[in-house]
C-alpha positions as CSV (number, residue, x, y, z in Angstrom):
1,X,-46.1,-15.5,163.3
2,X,-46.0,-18.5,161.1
3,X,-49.2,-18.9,159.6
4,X,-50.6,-22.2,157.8
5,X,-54.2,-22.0,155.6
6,X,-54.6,-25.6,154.8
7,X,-56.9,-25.7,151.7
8,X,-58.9,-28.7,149.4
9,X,-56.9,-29.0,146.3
10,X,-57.6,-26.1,143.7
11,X,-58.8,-26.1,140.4
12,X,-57.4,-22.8,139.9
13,X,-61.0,-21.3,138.7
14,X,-62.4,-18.0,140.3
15,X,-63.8,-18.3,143.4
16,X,-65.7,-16.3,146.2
17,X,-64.3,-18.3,149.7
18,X,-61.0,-19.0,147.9
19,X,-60.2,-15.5,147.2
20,X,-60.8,-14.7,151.0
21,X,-58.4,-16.8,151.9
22,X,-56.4,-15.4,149.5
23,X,-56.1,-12.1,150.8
24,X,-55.8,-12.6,154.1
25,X,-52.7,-14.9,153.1
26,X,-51.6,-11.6,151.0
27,X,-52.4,-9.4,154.3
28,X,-50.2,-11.2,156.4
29,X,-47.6,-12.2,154.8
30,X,-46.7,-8.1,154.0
31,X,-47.1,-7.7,157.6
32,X,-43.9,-9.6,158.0
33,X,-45.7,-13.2,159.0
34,X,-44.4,-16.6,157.3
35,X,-47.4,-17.8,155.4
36,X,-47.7,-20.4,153.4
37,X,-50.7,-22.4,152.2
38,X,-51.2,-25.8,151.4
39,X,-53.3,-27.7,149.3
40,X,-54.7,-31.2,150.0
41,X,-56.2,-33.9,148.1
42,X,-57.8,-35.7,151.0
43,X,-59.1,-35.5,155.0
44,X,-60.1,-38.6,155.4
45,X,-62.2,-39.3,158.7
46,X,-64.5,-42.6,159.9
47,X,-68.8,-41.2,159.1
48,X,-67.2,-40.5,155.3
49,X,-69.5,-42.6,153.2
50,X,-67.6,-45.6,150.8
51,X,-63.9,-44.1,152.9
52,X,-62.3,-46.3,151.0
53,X,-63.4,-45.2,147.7
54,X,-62.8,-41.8,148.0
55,X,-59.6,-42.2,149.3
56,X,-58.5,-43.7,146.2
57,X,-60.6,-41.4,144.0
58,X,-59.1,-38.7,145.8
59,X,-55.5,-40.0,145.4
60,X,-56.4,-40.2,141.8
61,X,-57.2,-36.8,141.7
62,X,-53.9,-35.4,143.1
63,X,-51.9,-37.7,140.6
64,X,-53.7,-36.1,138.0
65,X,-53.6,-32.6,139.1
66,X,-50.5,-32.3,141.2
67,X,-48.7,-30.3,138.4
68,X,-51.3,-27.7,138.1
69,X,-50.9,-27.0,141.7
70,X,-48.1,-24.9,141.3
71,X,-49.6,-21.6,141.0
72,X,-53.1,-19.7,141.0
73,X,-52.9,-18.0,138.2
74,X,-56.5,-15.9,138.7
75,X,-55.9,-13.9,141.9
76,X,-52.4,-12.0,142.4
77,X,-50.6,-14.2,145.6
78,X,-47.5,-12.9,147.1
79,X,-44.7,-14.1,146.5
80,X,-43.8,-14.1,149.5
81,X,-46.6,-17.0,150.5
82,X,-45.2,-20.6,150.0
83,X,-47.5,-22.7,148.3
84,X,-47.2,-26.8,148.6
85,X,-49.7,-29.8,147.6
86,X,-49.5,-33.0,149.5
87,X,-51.9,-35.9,148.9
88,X,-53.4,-36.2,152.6
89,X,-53.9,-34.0,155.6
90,X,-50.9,-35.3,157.9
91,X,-48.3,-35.0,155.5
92,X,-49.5,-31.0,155.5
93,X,-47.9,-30.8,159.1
94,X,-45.5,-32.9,159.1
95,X,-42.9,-30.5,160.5
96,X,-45.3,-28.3,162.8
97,X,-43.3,-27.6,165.5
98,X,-46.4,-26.5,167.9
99,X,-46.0,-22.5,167.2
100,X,-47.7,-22.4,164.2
101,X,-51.2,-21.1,163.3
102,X,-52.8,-23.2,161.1
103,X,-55.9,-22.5,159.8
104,X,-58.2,-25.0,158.4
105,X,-60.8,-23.5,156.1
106,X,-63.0,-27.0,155.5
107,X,-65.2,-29.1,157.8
108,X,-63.1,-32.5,157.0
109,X,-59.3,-30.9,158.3
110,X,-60.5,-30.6,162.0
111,X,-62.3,-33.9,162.6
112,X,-60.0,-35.8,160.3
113,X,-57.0,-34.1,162.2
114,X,-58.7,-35.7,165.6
115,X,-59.5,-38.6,164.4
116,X,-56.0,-39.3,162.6
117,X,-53.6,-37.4,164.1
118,X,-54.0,-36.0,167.3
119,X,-55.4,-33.7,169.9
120,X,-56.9,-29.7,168.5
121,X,-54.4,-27.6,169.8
122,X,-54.8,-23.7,170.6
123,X,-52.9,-22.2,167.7
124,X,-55.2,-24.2,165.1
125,X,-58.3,-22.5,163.7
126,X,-61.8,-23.1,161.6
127,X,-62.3,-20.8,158.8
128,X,-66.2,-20.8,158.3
129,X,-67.3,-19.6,155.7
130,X,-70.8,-20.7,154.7
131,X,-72.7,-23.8,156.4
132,X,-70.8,-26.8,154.7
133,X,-74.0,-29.1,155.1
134,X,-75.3,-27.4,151.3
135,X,-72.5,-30.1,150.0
136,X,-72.1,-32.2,152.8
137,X,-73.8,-34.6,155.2
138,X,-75.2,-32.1,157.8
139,X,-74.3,-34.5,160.8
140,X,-71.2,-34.4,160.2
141,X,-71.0,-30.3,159.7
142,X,-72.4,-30.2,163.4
143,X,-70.1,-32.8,164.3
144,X,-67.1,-30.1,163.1
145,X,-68.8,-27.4,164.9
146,X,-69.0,-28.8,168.3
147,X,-65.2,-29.5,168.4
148,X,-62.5,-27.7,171.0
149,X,-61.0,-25.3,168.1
150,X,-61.7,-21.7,167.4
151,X,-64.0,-20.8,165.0
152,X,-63.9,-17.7,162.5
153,X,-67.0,-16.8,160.7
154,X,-67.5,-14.4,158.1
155,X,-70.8,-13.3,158.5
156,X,-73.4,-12.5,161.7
157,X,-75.9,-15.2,160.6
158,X,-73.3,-18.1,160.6
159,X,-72.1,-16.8,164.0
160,X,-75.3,-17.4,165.7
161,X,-75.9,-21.0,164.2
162,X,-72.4,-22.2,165.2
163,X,-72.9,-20.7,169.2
164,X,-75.5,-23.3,169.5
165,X,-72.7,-25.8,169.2
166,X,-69.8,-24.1,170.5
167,X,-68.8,-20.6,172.2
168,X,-65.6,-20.5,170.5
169,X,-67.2,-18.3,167.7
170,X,-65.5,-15.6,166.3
171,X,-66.8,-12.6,163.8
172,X,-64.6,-11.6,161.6
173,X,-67.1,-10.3,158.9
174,X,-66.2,-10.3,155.2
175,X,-65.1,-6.9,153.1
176,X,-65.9,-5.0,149.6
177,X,-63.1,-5.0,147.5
178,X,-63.5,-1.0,146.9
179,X,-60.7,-0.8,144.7
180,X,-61.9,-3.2,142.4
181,X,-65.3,-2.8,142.3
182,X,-66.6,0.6,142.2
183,X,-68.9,3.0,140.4
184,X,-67.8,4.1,136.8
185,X,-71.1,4.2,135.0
186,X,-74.1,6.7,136.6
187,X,-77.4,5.0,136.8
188,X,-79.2,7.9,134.6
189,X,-76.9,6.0,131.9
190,X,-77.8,2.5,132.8
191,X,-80.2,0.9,130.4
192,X,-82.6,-1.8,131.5
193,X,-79.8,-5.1,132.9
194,X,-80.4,-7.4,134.9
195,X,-77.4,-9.2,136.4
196,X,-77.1,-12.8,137.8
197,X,-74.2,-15.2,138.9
198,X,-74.8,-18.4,137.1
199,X,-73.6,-21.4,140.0
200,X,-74.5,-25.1,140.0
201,X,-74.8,-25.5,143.1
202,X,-78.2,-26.3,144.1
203,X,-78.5,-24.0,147.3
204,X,-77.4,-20.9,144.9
205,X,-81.0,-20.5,143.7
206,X,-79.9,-20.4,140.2
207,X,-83.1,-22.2,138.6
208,X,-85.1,-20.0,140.4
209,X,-83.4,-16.6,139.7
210,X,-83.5,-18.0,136.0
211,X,-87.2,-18.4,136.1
212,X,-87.6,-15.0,137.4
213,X,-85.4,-13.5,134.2
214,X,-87.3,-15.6,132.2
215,X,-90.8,-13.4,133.6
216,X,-88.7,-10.1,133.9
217,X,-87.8,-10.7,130.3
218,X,-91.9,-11.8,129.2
219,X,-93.2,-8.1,131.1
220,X,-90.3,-5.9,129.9
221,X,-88.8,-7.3,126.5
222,X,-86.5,-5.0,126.1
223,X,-84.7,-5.6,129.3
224,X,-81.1,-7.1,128.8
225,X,-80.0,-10.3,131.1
226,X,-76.5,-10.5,131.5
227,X,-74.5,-13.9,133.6
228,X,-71.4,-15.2,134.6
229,X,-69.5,-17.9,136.2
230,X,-66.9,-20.8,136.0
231,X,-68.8,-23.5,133.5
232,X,-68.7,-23.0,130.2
233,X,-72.2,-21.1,128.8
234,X,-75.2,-23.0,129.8
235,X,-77.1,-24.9,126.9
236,X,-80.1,-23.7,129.1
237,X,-79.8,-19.8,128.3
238,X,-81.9,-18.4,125.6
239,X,-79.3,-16.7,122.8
240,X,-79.9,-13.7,123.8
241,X,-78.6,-13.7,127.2
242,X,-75.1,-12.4,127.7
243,X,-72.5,-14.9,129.0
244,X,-69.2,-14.0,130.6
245,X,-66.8,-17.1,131.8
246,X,-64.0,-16.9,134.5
247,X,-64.5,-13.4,134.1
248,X,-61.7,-11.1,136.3
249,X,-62.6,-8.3,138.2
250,X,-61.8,-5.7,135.7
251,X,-64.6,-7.4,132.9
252,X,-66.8,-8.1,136.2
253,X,-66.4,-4.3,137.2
254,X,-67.5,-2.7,133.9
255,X,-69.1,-5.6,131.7
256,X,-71.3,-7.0,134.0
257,X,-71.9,-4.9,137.4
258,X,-71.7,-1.2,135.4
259,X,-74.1,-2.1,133.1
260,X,-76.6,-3.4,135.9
261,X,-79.6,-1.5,137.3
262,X,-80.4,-4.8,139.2
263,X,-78.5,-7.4,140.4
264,X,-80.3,-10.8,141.6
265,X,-79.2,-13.5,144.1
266,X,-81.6,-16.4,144.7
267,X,-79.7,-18.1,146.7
268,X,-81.4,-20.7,149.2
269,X,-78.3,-20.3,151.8
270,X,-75.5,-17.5,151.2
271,X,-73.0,-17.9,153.4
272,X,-71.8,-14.1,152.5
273,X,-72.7,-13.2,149.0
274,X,-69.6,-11.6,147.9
275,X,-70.8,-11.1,144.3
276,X,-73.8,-9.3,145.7
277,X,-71.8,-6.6,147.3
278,X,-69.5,-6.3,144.5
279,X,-72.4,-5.4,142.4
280,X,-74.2,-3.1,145.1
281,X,-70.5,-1.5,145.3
282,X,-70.9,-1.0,141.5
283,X,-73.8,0.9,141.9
284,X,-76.9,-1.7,140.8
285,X,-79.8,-2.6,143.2
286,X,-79.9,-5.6,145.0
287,X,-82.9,-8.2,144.8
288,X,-82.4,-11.2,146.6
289,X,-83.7,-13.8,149.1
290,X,-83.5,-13.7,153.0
291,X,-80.6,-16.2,152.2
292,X,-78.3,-15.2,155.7
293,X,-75.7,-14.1,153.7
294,X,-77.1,-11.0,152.7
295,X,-78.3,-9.7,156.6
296,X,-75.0,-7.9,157.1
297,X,-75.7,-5.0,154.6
298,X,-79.1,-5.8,152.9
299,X,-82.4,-4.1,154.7
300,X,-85.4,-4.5,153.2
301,X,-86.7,-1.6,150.8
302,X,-83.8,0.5,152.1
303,X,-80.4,-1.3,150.4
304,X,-82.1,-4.1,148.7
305,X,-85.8,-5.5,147.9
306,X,-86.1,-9.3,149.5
307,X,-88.0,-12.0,149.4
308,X,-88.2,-15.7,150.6
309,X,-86.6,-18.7,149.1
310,X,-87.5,-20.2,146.1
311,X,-90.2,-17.8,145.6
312,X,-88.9,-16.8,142.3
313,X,-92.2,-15.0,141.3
314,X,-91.1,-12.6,144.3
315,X,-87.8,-11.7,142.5
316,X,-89.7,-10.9,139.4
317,X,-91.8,-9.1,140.7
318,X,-89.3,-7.0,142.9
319,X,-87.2,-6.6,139.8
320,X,-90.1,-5.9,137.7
321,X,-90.9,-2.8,140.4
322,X,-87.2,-1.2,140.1
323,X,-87.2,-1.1,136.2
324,X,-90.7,0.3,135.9
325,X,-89.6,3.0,138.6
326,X,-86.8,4.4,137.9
327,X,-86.8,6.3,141.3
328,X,-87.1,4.0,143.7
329,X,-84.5,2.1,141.6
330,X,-82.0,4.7,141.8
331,X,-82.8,5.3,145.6
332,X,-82.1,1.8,146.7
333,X,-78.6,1.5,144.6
334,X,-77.7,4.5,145.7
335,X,-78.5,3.4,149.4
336,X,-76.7,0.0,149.3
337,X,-73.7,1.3,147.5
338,X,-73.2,3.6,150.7
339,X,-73.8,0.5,152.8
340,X,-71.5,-2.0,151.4
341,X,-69.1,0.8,151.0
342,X,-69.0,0.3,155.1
343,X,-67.0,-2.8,154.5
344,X,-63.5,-2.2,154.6
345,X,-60.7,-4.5,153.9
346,X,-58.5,-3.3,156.8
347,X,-60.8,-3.5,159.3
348,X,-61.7,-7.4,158.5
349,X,-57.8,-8.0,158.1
350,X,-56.7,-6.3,161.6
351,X,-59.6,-8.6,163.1
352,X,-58.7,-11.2,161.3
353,X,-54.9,-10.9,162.8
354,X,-55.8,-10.1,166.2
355,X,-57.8,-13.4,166.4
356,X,-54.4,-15.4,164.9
357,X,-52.5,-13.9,167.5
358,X,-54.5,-13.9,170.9
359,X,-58.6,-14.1,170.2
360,X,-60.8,-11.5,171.4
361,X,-61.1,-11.1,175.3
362,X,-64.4,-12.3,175.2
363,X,-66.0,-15.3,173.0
364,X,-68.1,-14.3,170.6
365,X,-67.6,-11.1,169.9
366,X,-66.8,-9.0,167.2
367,X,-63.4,-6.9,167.4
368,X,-64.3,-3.5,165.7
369,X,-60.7,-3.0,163.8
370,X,-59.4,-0.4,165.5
């Protein structure tokens, strides 16, 4: 097959959806397929607020970083994958022939494709991997949704929000990385940790998993908070919080998730929560919010404690309960490791494939890999 992921432009920083993509690229391409991926500056379509505007600020933008384009330098790509930037979304297909698969993995590449180029054909596919309305208008989202393309979500949650739009809904749900992230450090050697991702994003919850920390830290002093993620350290953490940066799987693995007897997530929406079965893969406990993401392998007081959303006092007090019992700690990261552990690569790449190359039989359902 000849296989196309169109993609935003990069800002080569680590990243959960873009190392998804990523890997299915990887898979596929050593399966024999011609992949290649291509990076875009802009999808222009007519509901965009000030069009105009971002047009140019968007042409700006791939001036400016069209020479860093040339490589990801954070996550290992085949070389066998062709990589290409192009400033807008029809010079990406100029020379598609009608046998390719392309797959467009934001909101913007299917209605701008309509809109500006032509009619959705069969080969071309939606790559959902969270609902897009947490950074863009939500109209527009449903707008994407509703529209004659197939549609491959990662996670159970997403799949029934988007089949009240559309029956063209596939579940293809997302994977641990086992051989990255895995159990080096017993939890009878864990001292008290608490891990977080630190994201700016408003719909990650991070202001409220910080206020938590912030109560965790106020009832058990001695408890060490450790965070990481893309910006440089937050001016907001007090000194003695630990602060990793970009950090790669390997300082991830051992630094951060090794050390952990609890990770949080506070997230308002998930779309998956790769970091959270990274960590439960690494043997710490999970407390988070009933975000969606999580559904797929949390259960409540069996893999994971959970609470609502925003009700930071609730992850406190859930992490407050792990530390002070040791027991019940080590039961439910025990538990969760085994669940996550469930999540194979393979069986989310075969899917994956089998969708590119005829869909399931059936819309809507889940194809179990075999």
């Amino acid at each position: 097959m000849k296989i196309h992921f169109v993609m935003m432009i990069h800002d080569d920083t680590p990243s959960g959806g873009r190392k998804i993509i990523y890997s299915y690229a990887n898979y596929l391409a050593e399966k024999g397929n011609d992949v290649k991926i291509t990076f875009i500056a802009d999808a222009p379509y007519h509901q965009r607020r000030y069009n105009k505007l971002a047009e140019i600020k968007h042409m700006m933008n791939y001036v400016h970083m069209k020479s860093k384009q040339k490589q990801v330098t954070w996550y290992p790509l085949s070389d066998k994958i062709v990589l290409e930037t192009v400033p807008v979304l029809k010079d990406a297909i100029r020379n598609n022939d009608g046998s390719e698969k392309i797959i467009f993995t934001d909101f913007s590449f299917p209605i701008s494709y309509q809109e500006h180029i032509g009619k959705l054909t069969n080969n071309m596919f939606y790559f959902i991997q969270h609902d897009e309305a947490v950074y863009a208008r939500e109209s527009i989202v449903r707008e994407a949704w509703k529209l004659n393309i197939k549609k491959i979500v990662v996670a159970s949650w997403l799949k029934k929000e988007i089949e009240k739009y559309s029956d063209q809904v596939y579940l293809v749900k997302n994977y641990t990385e086992v051989k990255k992230f895995y159990l080096t450090k017993p939890f009878s050697k864990r001292d008290k940790v608490v891990s977080m991702i630190y994201h700016t994003l408003p719909a990650k919850g991070t202001s409220d998993g910080l206020r938590a920390m912030k109560i965790i830290k106020e009832n058990i002093p001695d408890t060490t908070m450790i965070l990481f993620g893309t910006p440089d350290r937050p001016k907001e953490l007090p000194d003695d919080y630990i602060y990793y940066k970009c950090a790669n799987s390997d300082l991830l693995r051992e630094a951060v998730y090794n050390q952990s007897r609890v990770f949080i997530m506070p997230s308002l929406k998930e779309g998956w929560g790769l970091v959270a079965t990274e960590a439960m893969a690494c043997g710490a406990a999970l407390v988070s919010t009933y975000n969606g993401g999580v559904d797929d392998f949390a259960i409540n007081r069996e893999t994971a404690l959970l609470s609502e959303p925003k009700d930071y006092q609730a992850l406190a007090k859930n992490t407050i309960e792990l530390l002070d019992s040791p027991a019940l700690n080590k039961k439910i990261a025990g538990d969760g490791r085994l669940e996550v552990n469930k999540l194979l690569f393979q069986n989310s790449a075969l899917n994956f494939e089998k969708i590119l190359k005829e869909g399931p039989a059936i819309e809507g359902i889940e194809l179990d890999g075999n």
